[in-house]
C-alpha positions as CSV (number, residue, x, y, z in Angstrom):
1,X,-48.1,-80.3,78.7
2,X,-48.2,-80.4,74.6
3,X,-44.0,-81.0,75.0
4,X,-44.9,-84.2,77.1
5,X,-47.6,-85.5,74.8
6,X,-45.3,-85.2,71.7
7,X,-42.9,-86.9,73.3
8,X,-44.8,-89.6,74.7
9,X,-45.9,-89.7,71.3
10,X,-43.1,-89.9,69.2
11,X,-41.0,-92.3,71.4
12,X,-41.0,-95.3,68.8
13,X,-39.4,-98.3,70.4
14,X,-39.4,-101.6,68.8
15,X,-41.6,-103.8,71.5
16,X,-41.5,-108.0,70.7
17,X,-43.8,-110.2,72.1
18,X,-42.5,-111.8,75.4
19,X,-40.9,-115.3,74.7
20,X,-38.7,-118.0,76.5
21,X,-36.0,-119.7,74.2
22,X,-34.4,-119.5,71.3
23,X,-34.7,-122.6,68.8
24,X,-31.3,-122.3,66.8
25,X,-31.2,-123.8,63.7
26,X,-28.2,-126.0,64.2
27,X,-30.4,-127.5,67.2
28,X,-33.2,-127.9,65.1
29,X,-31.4,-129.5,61.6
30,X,-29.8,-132.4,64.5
31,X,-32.9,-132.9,66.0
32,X,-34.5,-133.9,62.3
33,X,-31.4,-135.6,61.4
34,X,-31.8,-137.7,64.7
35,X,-35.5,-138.5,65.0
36,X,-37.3,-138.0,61.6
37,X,-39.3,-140.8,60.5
38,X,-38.0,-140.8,56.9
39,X,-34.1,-140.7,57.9
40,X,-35.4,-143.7,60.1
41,X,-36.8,-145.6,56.7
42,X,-33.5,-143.8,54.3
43,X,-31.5,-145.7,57.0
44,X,-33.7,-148.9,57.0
45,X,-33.1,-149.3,53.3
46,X,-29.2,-150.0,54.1
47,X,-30.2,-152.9,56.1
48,X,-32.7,-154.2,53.8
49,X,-29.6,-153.9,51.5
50,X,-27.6,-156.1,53.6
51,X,-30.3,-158.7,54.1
52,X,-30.4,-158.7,50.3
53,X,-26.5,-159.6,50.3
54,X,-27.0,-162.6,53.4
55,X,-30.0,-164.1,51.1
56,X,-27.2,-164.0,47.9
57,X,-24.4,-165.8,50.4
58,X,-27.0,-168.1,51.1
59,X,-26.5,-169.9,47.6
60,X,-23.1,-170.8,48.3
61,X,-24.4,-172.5,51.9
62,X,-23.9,-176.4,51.8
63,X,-26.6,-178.4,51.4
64,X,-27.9,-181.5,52.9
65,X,-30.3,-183.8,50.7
66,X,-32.2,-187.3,51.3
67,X,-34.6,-188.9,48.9
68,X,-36.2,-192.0,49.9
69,X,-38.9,-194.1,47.7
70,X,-40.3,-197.5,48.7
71,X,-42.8,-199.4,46.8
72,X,-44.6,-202.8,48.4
73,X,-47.6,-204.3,47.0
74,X,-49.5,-207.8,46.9
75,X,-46.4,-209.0,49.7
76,X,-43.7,-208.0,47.0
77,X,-41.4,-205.6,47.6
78,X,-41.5,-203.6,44.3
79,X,-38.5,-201.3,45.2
80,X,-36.6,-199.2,48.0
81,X,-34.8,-196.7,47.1
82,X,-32.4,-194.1,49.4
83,X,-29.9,-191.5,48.3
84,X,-28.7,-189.3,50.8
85,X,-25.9,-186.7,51.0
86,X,-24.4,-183.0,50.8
87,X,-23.9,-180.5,48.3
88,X,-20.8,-177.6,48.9
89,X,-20.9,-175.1,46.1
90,X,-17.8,-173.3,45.6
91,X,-17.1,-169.8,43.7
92,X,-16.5,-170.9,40.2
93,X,-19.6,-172.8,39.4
94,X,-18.0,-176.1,41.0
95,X,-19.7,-178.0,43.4
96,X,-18.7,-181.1,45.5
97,X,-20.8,-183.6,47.1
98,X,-20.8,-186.8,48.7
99,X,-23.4,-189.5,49.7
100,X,-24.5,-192.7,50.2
101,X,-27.2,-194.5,48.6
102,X,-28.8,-198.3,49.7
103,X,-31.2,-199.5,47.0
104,X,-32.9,-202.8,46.5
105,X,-36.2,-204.8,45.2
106,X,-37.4,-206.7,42.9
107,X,-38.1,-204.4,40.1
108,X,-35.4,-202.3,40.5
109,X,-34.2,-200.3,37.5
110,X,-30.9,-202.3,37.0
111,X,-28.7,-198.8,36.5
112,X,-29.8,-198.4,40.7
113,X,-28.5,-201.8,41.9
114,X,-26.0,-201.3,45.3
115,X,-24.7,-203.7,47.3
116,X,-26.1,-204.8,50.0
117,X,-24.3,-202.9,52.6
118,X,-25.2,-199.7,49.9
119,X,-22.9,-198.0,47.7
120,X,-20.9,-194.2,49.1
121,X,-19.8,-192.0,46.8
122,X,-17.7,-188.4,46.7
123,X,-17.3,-186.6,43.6
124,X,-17.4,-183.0,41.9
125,X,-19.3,-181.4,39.0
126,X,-17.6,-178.9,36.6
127,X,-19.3,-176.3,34.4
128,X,-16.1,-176.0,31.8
129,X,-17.9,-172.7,29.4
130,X,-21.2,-171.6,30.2
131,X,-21.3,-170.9,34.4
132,X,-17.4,-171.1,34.9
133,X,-16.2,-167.8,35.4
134,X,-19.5,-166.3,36.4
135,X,-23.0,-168.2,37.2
136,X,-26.3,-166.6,38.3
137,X,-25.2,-167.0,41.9
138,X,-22.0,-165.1,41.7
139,X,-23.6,-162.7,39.8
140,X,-26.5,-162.2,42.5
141,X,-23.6,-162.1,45.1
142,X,-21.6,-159.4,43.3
143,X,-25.2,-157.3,42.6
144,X,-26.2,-157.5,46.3
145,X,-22.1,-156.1,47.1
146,X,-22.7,-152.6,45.1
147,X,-26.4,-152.4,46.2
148,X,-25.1,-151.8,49.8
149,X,-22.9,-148.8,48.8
150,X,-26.0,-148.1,46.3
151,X,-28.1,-147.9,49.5
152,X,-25.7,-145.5,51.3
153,X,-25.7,-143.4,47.9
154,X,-29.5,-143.1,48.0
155,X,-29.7,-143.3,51.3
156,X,-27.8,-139.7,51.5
157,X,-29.8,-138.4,48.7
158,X,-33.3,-139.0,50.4
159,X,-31.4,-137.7,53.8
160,X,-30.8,-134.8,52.0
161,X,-34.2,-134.6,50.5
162,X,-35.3,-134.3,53.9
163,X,-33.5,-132.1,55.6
164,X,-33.9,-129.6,53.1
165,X,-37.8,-129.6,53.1
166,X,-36.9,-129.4,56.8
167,X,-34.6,-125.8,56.5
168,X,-36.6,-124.3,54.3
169,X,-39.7,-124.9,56.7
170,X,-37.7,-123.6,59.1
171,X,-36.6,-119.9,57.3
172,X,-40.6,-120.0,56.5
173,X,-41.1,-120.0,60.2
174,X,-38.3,-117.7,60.9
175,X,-39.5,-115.0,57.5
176,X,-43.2,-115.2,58.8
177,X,-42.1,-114.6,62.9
178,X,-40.1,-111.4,62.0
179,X,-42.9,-110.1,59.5
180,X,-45.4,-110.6,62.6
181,X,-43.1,-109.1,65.0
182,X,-42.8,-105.7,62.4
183,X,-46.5,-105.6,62.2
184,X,-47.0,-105.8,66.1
185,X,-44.2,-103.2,66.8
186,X,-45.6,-100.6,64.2
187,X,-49.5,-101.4,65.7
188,X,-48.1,-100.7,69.1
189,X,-46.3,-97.6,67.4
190,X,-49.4,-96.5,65.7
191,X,-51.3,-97.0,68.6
192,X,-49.5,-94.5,70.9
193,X,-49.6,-92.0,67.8
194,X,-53.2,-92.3,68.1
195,X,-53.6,-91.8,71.8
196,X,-51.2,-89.0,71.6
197,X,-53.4,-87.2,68.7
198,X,-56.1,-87.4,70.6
199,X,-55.0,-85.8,73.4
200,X,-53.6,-83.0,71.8
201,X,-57.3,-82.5,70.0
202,X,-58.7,-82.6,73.4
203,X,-56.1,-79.9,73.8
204,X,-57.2,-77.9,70.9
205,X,-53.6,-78.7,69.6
206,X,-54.5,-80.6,66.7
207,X,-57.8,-80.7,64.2
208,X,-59.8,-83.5,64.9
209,X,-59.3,-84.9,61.4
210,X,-56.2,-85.9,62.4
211,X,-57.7,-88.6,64.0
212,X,-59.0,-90.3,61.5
213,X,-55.9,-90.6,59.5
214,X,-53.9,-92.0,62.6
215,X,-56.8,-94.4,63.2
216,X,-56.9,-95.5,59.5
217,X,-52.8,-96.5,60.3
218,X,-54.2,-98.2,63.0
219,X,-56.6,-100.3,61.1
220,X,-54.3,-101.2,58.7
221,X,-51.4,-102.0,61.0
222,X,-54.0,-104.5,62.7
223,X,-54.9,-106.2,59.6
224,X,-51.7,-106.7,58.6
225,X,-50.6,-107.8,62.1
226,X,-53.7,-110.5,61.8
227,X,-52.7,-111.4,58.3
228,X,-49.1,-112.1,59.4
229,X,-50.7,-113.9,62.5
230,X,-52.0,-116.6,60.2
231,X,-48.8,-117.3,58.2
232,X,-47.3,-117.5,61.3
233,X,-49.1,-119.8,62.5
234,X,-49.3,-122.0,59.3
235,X,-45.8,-121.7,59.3
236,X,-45.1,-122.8,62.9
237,X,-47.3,-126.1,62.5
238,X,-45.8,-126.7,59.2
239,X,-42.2,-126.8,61.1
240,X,-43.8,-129.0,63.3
241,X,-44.2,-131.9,60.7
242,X,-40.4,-132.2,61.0
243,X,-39.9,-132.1,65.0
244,X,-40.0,-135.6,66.5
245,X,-38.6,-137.2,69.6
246,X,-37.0,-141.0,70.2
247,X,-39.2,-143.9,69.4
248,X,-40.9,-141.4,66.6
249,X,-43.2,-139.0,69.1
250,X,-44.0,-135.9,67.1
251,X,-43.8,-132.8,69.2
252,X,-45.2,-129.5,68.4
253,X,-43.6,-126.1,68.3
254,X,-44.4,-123.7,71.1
255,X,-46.0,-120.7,70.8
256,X,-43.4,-119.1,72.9
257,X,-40.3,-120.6,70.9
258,X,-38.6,-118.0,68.1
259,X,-36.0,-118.2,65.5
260,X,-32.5,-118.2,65.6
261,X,-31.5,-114.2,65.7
262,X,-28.7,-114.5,64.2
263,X,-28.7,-116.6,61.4
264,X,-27.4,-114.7,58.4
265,X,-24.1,-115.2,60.1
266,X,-24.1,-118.5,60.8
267,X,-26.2,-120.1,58.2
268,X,-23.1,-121.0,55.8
269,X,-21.2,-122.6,58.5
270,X,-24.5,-124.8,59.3
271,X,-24.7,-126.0,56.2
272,X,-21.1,-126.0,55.1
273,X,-22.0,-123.9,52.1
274,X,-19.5,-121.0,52.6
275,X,-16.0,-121.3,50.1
276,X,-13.9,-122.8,52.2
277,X,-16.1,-125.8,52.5
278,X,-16.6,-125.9,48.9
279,X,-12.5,-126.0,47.5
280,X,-12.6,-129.5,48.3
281,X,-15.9,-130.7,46.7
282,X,-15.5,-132.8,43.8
283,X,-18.5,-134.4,41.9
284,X,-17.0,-138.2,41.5
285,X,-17.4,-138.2,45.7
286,X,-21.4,-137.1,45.4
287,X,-24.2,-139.7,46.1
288,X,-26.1,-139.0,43.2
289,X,-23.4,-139.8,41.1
290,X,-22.0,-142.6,42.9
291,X,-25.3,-143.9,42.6
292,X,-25.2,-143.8,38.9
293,X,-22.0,-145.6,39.0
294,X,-23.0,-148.8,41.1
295,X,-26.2,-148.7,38.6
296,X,-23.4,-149.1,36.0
297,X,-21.4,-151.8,37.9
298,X,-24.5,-153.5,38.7
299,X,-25.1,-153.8,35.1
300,X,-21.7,-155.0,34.2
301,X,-22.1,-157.3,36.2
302,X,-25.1,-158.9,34.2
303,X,-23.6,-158.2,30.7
304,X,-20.8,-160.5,31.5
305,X,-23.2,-162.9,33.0
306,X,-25.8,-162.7,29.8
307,X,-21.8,-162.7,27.7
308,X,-21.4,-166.2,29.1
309,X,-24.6,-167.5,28.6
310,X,-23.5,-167.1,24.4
311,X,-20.9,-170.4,25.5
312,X,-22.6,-173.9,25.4
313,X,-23.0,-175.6,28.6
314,X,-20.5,-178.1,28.9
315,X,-20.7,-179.7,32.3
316,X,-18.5,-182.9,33.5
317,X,-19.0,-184.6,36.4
318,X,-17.3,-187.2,38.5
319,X,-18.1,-189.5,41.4
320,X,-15.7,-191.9,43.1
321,X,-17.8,-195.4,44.0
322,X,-17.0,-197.3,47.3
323,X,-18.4,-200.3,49.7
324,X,-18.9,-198.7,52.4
325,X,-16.7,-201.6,54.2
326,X,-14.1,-200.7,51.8
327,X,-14.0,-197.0,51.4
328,X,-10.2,-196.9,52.9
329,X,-9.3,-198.9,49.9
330,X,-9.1,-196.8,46.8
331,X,-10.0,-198.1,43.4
332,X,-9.5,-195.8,40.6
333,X,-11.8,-198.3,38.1
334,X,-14.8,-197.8,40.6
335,X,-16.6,-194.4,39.4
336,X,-19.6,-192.6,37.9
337,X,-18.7,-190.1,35.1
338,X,-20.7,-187.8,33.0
339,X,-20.9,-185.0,30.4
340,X,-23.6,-183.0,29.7
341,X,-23.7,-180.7,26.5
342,X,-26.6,-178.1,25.4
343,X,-26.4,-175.2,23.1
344,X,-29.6,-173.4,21.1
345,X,-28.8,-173.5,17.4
346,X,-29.5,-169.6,17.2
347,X,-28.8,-167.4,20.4
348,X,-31.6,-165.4,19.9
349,X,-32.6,-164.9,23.6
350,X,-29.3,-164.9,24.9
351,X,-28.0,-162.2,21.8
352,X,-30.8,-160.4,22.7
353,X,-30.6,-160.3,26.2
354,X,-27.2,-159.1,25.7
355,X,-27.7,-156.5,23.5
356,X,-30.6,-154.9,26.1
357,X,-28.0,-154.7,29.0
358,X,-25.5,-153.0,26.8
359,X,-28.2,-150.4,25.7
360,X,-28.8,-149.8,29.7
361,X,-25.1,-149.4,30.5
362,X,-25.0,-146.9,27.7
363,X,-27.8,-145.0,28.7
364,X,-26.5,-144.8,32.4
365,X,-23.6,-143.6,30.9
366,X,-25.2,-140.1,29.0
367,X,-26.8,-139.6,31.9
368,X,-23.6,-140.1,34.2
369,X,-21.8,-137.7,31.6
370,X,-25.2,-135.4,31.8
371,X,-25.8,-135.2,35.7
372,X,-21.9,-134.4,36.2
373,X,-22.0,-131.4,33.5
374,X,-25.4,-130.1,35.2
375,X,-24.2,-130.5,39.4
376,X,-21.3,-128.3,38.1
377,X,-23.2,-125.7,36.2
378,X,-25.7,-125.8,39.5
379,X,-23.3,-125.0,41.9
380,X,-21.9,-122.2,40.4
381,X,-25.2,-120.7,39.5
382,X,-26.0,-121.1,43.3
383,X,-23.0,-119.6,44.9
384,X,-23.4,-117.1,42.5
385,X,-27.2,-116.4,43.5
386,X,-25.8,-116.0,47.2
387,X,-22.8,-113.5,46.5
388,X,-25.3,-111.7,44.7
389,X,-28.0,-111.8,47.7
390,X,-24.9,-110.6,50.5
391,X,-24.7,-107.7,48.2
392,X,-28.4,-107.1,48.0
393,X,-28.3,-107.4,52.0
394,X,-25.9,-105.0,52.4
395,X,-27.7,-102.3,50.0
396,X,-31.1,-103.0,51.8
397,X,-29.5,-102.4,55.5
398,X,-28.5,-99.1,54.6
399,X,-31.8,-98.4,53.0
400,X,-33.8,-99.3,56.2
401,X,-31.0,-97.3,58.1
402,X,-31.4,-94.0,55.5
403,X,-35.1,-94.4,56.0
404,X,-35.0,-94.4,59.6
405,X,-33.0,-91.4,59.6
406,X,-35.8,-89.7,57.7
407,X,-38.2,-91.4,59.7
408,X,-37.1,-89.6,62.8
409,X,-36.1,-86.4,60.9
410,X,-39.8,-85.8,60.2
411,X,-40.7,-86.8,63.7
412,X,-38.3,-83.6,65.0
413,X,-40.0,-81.5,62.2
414,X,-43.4,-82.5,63.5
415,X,-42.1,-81.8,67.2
416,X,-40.8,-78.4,65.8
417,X,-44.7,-77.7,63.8
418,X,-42.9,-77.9,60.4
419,X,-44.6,-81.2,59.0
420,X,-47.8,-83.0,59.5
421,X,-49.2,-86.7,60.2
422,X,-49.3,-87.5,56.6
423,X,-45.6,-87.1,55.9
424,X,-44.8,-89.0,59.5
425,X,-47.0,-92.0,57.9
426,X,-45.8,-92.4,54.5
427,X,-41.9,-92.1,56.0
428,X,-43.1,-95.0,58.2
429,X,-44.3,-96.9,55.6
430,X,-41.4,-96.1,53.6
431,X,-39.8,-97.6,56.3
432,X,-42.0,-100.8,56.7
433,X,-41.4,-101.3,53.1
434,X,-37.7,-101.7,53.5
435,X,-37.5,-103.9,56.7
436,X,-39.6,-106.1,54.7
437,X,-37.6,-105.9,51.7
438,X,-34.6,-107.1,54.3
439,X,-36.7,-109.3,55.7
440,X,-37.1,-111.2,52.0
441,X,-33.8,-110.5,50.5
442,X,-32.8,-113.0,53.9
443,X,-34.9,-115.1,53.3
444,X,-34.0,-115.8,49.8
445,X,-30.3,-115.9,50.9
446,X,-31.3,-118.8,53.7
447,X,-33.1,-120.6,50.9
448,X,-30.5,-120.5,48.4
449,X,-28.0,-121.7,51.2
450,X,-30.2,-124.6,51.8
451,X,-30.6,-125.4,47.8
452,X,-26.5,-125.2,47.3
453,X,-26.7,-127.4,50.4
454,X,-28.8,-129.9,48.8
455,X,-26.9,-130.3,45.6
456,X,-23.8,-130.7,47.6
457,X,-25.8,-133.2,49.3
458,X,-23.6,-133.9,52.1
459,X,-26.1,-134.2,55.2
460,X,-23.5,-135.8,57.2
């Protein structure tokens, strides 16, 4: 009888809580990739990138115009006066436009007098320095260009962001679930061991203080089960934050959901962190840094507009004058012509100006030359942190399996009458200690996976 108690006893088998599935975390990095309300807005930004760029193109759009004045008072006609007609701007600051304009009264300002059928006209304006070879518009057109790829750039950089608040809520989860699951397996351990002790004191096997000490394991493997409990659960609704469905449903995580099992192997291929995937990476492809560039481009962009604003404004213009009755007969002599000069006698705005934009490209510059320097230095301290963690994985598996082996050593000593309780207890917690070394030593490993992942930043 006292051979089947101590065997009943001593039978420690790892016992997990029932559950149904398996959430890897592949499936759950697509899911917030998919459905997350913030990759919803990072994504939004692109378009309200491209309704920038429609908004620029809309200053080249033609234009249609009509003014129309008419003055009558004490049964005289003081004036009437219509000008209608279309504007087409072009690229390089020109614009053409045409019209027809009808005017007549008695006090009429001589300079509007048409004939009486009205007078058409067709001409084109020219900005010959200042506005030629770029103008506000083209410069608002070639800023709204870059700020689409700008948008992609930041738009994989909060992506990123994202997902990586999203992994390392998941190895929370996944750290907190296997701590729980130790806890409940040495309770249910330390629970037989307590039943067993007292039936062999019953038996007269045993003395009764025994009991005490097993049931003091037994406390303490309870609060830490109930203590675990609560991070586990903190941590399970804290992963829930990142789980959504179409049209932007959250869900939240079952109870009865657990961790991928086998994640240490699979974790670099998730997250394309291993070697291979890293031969090829080069900092001029990474968002951050193409970011910085379209800043600079963007910039460019207005110091060679504020450059052209230093030349004096020298616009000509030129309209061709017809009778509408004869406008298939072309008279050279019948025209409008204009010039139109302005300059400020000291620049001091437009120097100024100048000067600011080239102290922003320069600035974007250090830091492009800063941020390239540190993502290298970065990376390599990251992959070295995880070559150094696969060898701190290694050593702790073969402490958990050395203390094991003592573990049960003791447990065939105590079977034998050569060792007591106490020794069987502090081998277990030897052993407790060392799962849950492993159990943090991976977890670090899956957090500095997911860190090298986000300075890659590569969520695609």
């Amino acid at each position: 009888m006292k051979t089947f108690y101590l065997l009943f006893f001593f039978a420690v088998k790892f016992v997990s809580a029932q559950v149904t599935s398996e959430m890897s975390f592949n499936e759950y990095l697509g899911m917030v990739k998919k459905f997350h309300p913030l990759v919803k807005i990072a994504d939004l930004e692109i378009s309200q990138a491209q309704a920038n760029l429609l908004m620029a193109r809309g200053a080249f759009d033609p234009k249609l115009e009509a003014d129309f004045n008419n003055k009558e008072f004490g049964d005289k006609k003081y004036f009437s006066v219509f000008n209608g007609g279309f504007k087409i701007p072009t690229w390089y600051g020109i614009e053409f436009k045409g019209g027809f304009e009808s005017n007549e009264g008695s006090f009429l300002n001589p300079q509007n007098n048409t004939p009486t059928d009205g007078l058409n006209y067709a001409g084109i304006s020219i900005p010959l320095l200042q506005g030629f070879l770029i103008n506000q518009r083209m410069a608002d057109l070639r800023k709204a260009k870059i700020n689409i790829n700008l948008s992609v750039a930041e738009r994989k950089l909060q992506a990123i962001q994202i997902l990586h608040q999203a992994a390392i809520s998941y190895f929370n989860w996944k750290k907190n679930y296997e701590e729980f699951t130790l806890y409940d397996t040495y309770l249910k351990n330390a629970e037989i061991r307590l039943t067993g002790i007292k039936t062999l004191i019953e038996q007269g096997d045993k003395a009764a203080i025994d009991s005490v000490e097993a049931n003091i394991i037994v406390k303490n493997r309870r609060l830490n089960k109930e203590d675990a409990l609560l991070k586990l659960t903190k941590a399970r609704l804290e992963l829930s934050n990142f789980l959504w469905t179409t049209n932007a449903v959250p869900i939240e995580l079952e109870e009865t959901m657990y961790p991928e099992i086998n994640l240490f192997k699979n974790i670099q291929e998730y997250l394309n962190t291993n070697e291979l995937n890293l031969i090829n990476f080069q900092t001029e492809n990474h968002p951050k840094i193409n970011a910085i560039n379209y800043k600079i481009n963007m910039l460019e962009v207005d110091r060679k507009l504020k450059a052209n604003q230093l030349l004096p404004t020298v616009d000509v213009g030129y309209n061709y004058l017809s009778n509408p009755n004869q406008f298939q007969e072309f008279r050279f002599q019948d025209y409008k012509f204009g010039v139109n000069f302005a300059i400020p006698l000291f620049l001091r705005k437009e120097r100024g100006s100048l000067k600011l934009t080239k102290q922003k490209i320069e600035s974007e510059k250090f830091g492009l030359r800063f941020e390239k320097e540190q993502l290298i230095n970065k990376i390599e301290s990251q992959k070295a942190e995880i070559q150094s963690l696969k060898k701190q994985e290694d050593l702790i598996t073969d402490l958990v399996k050395d203390n094991s082996t003592l573990l049960n050593s003791e447990e065939r000593l105590f079977n034998m009458g050569e060792s007591s309780l106490f020794l069987i207890n502090t081998r277990e917690n030897n052993l407790v200690l060392a799962q849950l070394s492993k159990i943090s030593i991976e977890n670090r490993f899956y957090v500095s996976n997911a860190d090298l992942f986000k300075t890659i930043a590569n969520p695609d």
